[in-house]
Residue frames as a rotation matrix with the C-alpha (Angstrom) as fourth column:
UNK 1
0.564 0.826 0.000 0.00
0.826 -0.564 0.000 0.00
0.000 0.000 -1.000 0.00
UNK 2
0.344 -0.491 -0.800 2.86
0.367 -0.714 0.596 2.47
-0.864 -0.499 -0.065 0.86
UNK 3
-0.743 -0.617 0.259 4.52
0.228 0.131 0.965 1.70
-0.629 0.776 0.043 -2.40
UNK 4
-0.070 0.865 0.497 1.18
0.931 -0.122 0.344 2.44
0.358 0.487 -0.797 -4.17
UNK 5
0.501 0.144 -0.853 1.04
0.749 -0.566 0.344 5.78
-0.434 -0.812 -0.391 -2.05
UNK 6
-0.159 -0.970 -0.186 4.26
0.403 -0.236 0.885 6.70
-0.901 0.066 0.428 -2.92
UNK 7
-0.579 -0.254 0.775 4.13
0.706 0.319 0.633 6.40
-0.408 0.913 -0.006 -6.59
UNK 8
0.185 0.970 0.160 0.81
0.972 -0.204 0.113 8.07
0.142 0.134 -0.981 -6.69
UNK 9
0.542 -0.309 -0.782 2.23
0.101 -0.900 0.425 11.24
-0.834 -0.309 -0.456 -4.85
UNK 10
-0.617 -0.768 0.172 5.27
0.298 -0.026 0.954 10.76
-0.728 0.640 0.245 -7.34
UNK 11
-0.113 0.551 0.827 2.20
0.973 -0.109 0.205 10.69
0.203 0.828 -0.523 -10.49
UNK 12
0.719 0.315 -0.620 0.64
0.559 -0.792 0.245 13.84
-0.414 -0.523 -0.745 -8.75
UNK 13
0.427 -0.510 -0.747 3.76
0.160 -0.770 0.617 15.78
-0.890 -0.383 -0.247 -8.22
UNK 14
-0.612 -0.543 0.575 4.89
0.641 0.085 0.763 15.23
-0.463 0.835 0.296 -11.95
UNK 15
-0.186 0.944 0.273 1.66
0.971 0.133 0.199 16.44
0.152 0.302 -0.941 -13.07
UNK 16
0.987 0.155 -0.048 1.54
0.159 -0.984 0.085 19.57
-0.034 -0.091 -0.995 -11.58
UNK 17
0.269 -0.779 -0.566 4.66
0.004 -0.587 0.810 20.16
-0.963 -0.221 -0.155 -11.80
UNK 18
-0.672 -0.072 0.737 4.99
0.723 0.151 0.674 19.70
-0.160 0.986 -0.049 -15.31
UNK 19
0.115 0.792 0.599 1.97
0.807 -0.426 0.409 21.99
0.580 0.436 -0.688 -15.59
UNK 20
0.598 -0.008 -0.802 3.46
0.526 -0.751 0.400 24.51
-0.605 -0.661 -0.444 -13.52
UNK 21
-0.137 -0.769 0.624 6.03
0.523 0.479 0.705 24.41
-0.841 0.423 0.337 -15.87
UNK 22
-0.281 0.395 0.875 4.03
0.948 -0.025 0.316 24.19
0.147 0.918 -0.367 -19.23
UNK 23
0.694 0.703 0.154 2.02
0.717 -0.693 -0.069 27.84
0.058 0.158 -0.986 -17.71
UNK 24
0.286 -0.479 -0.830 5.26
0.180 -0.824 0.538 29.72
-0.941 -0.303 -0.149 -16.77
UNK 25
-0.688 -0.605 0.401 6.65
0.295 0.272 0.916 28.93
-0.663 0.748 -0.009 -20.36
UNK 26
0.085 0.976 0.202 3.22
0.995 -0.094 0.033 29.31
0.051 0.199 -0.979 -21.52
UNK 27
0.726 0.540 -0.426 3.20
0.594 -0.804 -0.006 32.84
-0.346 -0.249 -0.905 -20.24
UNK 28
-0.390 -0.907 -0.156 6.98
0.160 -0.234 0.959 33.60
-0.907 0.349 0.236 -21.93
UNK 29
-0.742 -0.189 0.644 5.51
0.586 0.286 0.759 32.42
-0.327 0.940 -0.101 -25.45
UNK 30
-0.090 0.869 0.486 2.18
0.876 -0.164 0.454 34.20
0.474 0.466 -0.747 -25.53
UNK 31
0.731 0.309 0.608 2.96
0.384 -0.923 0.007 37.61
0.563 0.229 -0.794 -24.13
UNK 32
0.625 -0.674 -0.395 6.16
0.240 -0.315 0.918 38.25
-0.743 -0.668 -0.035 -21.74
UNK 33
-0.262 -0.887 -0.380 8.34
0.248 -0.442 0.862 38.20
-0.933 0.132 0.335 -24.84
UNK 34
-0.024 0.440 0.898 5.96
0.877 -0.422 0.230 40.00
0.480 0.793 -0.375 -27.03
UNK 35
0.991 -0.098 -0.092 5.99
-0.031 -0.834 0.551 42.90
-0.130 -0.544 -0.829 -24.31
UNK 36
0.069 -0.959 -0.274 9.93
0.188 -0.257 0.948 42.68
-0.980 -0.117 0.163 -24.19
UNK 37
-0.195 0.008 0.981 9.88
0.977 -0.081 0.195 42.84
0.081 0.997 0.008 -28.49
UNK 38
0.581 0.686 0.438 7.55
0.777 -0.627 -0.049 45.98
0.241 0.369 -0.898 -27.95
UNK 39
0.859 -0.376 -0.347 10.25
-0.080 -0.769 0.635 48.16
-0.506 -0.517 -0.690 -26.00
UNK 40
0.198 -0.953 -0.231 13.79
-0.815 -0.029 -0.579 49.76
0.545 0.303 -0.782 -27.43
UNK 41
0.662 -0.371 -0.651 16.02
0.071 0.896 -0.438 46.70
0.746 0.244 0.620 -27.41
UNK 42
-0.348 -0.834 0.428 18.02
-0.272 -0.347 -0.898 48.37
0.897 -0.428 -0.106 -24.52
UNK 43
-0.572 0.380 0.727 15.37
-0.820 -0.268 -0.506 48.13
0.002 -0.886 0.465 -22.06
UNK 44
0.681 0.385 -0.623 14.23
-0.565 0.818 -0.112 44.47
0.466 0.428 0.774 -23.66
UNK 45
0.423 -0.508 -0.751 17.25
0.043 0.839 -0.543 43.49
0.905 0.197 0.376 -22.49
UNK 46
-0.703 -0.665 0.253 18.18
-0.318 -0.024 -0.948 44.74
0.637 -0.746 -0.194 -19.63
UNK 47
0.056 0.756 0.653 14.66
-0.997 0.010 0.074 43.38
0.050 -0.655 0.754 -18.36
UNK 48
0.758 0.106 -0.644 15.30
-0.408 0.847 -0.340 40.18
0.509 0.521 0.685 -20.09
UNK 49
-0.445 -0.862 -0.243 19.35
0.197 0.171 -0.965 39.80
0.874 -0.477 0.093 -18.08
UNK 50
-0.735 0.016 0.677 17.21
-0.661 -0.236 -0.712 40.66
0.148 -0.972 0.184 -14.73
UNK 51
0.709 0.704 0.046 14.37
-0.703 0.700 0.126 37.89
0.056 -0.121 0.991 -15.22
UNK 52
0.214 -0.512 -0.832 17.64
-0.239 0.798 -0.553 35.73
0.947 0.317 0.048 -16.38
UNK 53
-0.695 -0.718 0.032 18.88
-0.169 0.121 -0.978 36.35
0.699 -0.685 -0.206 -13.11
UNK 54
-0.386 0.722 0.575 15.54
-0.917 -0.368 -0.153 36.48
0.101 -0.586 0.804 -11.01
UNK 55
0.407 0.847 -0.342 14.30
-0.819 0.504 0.273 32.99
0.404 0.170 0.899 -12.16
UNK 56
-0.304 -0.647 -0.700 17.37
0.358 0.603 -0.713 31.09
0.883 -0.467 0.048 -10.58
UNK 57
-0.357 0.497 0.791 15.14
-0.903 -0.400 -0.156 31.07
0.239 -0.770 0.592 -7.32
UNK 58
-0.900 -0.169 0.401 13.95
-0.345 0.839 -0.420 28.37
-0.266 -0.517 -0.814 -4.67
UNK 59
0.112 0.984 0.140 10.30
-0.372 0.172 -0.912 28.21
-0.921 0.050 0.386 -6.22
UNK 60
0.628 -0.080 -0.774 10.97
-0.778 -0.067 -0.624 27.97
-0.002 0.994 -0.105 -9.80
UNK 61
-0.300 -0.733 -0.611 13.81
-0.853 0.493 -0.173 25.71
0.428 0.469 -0.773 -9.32
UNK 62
-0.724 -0.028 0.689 11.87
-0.434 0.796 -0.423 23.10
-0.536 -0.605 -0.588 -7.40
UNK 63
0.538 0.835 -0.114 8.99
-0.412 0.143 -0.900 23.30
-0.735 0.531 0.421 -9.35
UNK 64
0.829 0.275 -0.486 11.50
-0.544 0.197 -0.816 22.47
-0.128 0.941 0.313 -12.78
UNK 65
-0.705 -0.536 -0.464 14.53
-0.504 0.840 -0.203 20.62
0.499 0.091 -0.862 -11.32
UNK 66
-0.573 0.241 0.783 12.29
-0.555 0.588 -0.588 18.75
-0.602 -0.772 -0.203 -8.57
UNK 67
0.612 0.732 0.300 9.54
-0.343 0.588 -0.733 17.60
-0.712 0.346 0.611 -11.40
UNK 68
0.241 -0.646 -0.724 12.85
-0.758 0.341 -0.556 16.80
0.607 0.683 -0.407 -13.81
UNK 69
-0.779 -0.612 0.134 14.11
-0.626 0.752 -0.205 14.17
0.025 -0.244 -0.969 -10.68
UNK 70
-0.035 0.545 0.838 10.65
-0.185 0.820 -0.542 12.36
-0.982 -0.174 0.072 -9.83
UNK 71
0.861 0.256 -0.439 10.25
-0.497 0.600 -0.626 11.73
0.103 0.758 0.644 -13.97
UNK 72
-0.279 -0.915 -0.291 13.81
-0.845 0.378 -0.379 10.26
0.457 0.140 -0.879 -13.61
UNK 73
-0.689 0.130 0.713 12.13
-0.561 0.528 -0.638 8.02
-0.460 -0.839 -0.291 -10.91
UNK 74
0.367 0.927 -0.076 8.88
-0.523 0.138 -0.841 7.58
-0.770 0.348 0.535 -12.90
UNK 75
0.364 -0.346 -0.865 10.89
-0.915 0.041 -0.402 6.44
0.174 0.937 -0.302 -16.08
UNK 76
-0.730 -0.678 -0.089 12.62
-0.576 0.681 -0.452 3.62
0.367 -0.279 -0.888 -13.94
UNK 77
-0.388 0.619 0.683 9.29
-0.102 0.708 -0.699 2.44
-0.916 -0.340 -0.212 -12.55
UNK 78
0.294 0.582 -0.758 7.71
-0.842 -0.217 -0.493 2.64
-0.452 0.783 0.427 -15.81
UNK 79
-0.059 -0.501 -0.864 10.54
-0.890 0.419 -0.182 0.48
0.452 0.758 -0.470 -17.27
UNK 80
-0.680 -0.208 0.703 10.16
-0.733 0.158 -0.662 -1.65
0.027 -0.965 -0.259 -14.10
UNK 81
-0.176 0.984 -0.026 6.26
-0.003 -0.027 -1.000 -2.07
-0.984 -0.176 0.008 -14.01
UNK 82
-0.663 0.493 -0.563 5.79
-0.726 -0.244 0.642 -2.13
0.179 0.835 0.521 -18.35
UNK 83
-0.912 0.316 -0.262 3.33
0.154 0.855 0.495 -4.48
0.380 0.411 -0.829 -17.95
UNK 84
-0.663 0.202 -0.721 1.39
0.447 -0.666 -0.597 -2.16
-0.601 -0.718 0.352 -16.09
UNK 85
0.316 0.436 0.843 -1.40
0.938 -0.276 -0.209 -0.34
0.142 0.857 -0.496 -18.20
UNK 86
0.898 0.306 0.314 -0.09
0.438 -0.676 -0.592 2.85
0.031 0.670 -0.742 -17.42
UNK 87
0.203 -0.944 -0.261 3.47
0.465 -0.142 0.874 2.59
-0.862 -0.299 0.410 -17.65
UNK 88
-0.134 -0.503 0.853 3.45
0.988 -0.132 0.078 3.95
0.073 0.854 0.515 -20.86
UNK 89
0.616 0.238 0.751 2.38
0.550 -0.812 -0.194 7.05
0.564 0.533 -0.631 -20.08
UNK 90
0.848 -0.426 -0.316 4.59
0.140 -0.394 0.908 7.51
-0.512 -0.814 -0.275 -17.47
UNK 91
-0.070 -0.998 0.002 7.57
0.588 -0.040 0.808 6.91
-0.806 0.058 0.589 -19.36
UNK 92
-0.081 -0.228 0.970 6.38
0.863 -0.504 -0.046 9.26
0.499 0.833 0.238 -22.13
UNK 93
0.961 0.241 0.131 5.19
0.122 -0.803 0.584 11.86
0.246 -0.545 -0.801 -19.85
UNK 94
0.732 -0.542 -0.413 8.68
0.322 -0.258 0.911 11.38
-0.600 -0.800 -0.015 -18.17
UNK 95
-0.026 -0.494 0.869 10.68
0.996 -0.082 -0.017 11.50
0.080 0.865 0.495 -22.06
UNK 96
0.533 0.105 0.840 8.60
0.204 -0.979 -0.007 14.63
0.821 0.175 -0.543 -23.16
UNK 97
0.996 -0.074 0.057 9.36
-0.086 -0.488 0.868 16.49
-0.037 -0.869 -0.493 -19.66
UNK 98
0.159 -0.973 -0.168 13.57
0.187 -0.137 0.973 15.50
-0.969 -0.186 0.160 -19.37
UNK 99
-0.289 -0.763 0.579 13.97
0.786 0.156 0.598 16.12
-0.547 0.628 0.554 -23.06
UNK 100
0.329 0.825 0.459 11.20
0.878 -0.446 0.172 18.18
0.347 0.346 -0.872 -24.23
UNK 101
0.939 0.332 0.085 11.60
0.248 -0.829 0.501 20.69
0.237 -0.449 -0.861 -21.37
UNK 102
0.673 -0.655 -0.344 14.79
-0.229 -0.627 0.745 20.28
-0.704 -0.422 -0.571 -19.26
UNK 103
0.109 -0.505 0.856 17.08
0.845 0.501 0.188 18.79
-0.524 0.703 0.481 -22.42
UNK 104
0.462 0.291 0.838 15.85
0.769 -0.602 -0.214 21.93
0.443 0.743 -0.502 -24.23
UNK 105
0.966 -0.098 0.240 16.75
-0.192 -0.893 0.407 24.60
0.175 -0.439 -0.881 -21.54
UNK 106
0.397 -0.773 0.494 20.06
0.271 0.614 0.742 22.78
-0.877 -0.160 0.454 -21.10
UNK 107
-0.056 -0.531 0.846 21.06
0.791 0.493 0.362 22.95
-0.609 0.689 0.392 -24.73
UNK 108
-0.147 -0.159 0.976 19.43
0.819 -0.572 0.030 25.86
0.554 0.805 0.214 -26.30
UNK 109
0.766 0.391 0.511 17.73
0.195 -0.898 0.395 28.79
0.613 -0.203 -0.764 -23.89
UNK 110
0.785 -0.545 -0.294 20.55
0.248 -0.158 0.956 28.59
-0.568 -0.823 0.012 -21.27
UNK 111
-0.207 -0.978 0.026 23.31
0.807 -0.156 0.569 29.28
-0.553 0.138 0.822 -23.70
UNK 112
-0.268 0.336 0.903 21.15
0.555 -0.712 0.429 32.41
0.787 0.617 0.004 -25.45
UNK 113
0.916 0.391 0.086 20.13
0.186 -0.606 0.773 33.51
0.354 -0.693 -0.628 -22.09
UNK 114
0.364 -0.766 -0.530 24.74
0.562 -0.273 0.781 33.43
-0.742 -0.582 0.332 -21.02
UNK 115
-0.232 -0.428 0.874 25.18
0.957 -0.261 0.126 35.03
0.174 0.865 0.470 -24.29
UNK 116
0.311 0.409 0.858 22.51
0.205 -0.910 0.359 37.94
0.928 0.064 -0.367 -24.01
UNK 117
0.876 0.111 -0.470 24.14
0.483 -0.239 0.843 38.14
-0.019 -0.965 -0.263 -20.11
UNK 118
-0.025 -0.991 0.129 27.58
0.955 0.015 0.295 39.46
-0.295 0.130 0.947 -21.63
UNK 119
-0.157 0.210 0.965 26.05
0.769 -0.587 0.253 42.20
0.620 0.782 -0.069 -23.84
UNK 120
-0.892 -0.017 -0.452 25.80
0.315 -0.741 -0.594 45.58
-0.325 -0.672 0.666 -23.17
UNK 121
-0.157 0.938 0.309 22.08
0.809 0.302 -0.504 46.60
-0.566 0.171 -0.806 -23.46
UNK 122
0.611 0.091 -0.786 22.85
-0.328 -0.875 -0.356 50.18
-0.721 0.475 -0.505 -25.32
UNK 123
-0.481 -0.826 -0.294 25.36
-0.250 -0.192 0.949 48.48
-0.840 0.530 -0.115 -27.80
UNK 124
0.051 0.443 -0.895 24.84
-0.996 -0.043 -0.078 47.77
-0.073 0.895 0.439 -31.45
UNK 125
-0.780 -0.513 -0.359 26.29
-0.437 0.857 -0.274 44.64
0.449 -0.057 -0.892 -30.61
UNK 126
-0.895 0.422 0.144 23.26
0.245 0.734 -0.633 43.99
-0.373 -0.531 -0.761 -28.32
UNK 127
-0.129 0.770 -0.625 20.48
-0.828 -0.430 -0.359 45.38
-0.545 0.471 0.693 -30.39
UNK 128
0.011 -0.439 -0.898 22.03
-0.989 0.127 -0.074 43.11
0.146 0.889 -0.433 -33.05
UNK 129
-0.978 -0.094 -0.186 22.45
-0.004 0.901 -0.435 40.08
0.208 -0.424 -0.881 -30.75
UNK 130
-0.642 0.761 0.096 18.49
-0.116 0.028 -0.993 40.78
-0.758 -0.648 0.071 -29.16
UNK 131
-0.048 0.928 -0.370 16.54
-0.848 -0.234 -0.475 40.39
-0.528 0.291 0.798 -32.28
UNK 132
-0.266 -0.494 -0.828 17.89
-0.685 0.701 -0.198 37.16
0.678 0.514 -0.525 -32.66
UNK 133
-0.950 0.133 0.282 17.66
-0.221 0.352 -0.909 36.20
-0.221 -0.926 -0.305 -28.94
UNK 134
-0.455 0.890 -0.005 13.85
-0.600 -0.311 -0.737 37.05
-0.658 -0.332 0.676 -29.41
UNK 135
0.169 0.253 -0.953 13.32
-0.750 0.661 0.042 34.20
0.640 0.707 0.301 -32.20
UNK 136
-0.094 -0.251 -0.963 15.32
-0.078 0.967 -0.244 31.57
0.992 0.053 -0.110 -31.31
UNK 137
-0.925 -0.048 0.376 15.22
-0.377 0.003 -0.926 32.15
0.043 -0.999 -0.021 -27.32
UNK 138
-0.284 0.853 0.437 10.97
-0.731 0.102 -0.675 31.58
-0.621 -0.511 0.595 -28.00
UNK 139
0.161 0.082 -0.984 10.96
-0.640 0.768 -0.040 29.37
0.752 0.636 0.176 -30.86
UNK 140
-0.311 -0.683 -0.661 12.83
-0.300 0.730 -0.614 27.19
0.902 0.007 -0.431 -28.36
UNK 141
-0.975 0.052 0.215 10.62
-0.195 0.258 -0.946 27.83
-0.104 -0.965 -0.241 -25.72
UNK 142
-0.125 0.834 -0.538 7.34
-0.950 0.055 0.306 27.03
0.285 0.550 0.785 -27.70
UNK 143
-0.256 -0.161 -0.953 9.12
-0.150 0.981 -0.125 23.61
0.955 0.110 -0.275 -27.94
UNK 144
-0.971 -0.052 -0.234 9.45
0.174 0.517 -0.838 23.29
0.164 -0.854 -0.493 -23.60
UNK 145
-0.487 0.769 0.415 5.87
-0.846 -0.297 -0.442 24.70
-0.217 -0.566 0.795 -23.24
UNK 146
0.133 0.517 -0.845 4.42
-0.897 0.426 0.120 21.86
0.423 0.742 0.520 -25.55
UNK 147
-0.486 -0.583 -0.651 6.69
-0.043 0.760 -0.649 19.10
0.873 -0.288 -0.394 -23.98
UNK 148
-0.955 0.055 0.293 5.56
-0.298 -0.191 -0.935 20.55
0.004 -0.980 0.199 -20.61
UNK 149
-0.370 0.898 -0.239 1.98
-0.926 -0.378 0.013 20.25
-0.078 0.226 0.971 -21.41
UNK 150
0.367 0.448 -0.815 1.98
-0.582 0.794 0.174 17.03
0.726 0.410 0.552 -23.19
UNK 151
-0.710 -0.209 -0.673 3.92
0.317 0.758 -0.570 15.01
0.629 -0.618 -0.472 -20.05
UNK 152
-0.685 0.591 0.426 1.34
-0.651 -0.235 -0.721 17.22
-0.326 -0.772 0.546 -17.56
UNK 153
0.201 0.902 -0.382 -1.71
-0.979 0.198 -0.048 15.42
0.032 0.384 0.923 -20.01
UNK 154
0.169 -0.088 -0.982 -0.02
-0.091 0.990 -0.105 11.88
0.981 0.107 0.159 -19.86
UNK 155
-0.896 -0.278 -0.347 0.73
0.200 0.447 -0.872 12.02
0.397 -0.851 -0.344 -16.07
UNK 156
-0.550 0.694 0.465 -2.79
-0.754 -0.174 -0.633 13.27
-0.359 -0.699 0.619 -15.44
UNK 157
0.436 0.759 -0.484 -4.00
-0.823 0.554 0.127 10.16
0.364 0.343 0.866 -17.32
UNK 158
-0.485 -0.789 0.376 -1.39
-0.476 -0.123 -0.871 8.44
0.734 -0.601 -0.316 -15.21
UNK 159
-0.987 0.156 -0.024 -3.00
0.068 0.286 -0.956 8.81
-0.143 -0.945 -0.293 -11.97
UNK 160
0.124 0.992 0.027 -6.53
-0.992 0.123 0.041 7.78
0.037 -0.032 0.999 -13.37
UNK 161
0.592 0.159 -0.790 -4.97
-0.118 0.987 0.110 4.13
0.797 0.028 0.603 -13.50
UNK 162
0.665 0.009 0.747 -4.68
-0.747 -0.010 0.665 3.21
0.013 -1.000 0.000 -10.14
UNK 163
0.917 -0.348 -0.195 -2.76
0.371 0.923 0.100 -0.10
0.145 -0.164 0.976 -11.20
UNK 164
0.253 -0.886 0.389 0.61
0.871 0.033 -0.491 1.51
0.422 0.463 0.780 -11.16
């Protein structure tokens, strides 16, 4: 029963977290960096280098390393438990989410987000660098909202099957 318990919390906490996730990312793609676009590229960025720095915080980072270790966990029971009816969604829910989300910030937003931290925000150099940033920085976070989303929708079908 404990082990059932467990797991369940573990389904849960993926779930929303992943969907805590998916809305913060969510709220980047569909109007935080359309409001940073709308302002002189000086003041785009220097808001943009103070969120960089603002979001390395104890909420945020539990919420998107803490729901990156339980899918690590989830993925191993999944592989564990496949006979299970809903190990599969666990281990996609847990894919999308480490590759989708943190794989992505890892590889692409985190090295556009130490670049644009170098720039000065009045140079031509950062004008020049920021209307780049402002493509590929959300293109790339389209990708983690989506990921986020789709592991939040497979771990809330998840914890409707009780076998697992």
């Amino acid at each position: 029963m404990l082990r059932i318990d467990l797991l369940f919390a573990l389904k849960l906490f993926a779930a929303l977290g992943s969907g805590l996730v998916a809305g913060v990312f969510f709220a980047f793609s569909t109007f935080v960096m359309l409001a940073l676009a709308r302002i002189p590229s000086a003041q785009g960025i220097a808001a943009m280098q103070s969120i960089n720095i603002t979001v390395i915080n104890l909420w945020f980072m539990t919420a998107f390393l803490g729901t990156g270790a339980v899918c690590i966990f989830l993925a191993i029971a999944a592989l564990f438990n496949w006979h299970q009816t809903g190990a599969a969604y666990l281990l996609v829910g847990s894919l999308l989410y480490l590759v989708g989300t943190f794989l992505v910030t890892i590889a692409f937003n985190v090295p556009l987000n130490d670049a644009l931290a170098i720039v000065k925000p009045d140079s031509s150099e950062g004008a020049n660098l920021w209307n780049k940033y402002l493509s590929d920085w959300t293109l790339w976070n389209h990708i983690r909202t989506i990921a986020a989303l789709a592991a939040a929708a497979l771990f809330t079908l998840a914890l409707c099957d009780r076998t697992m």
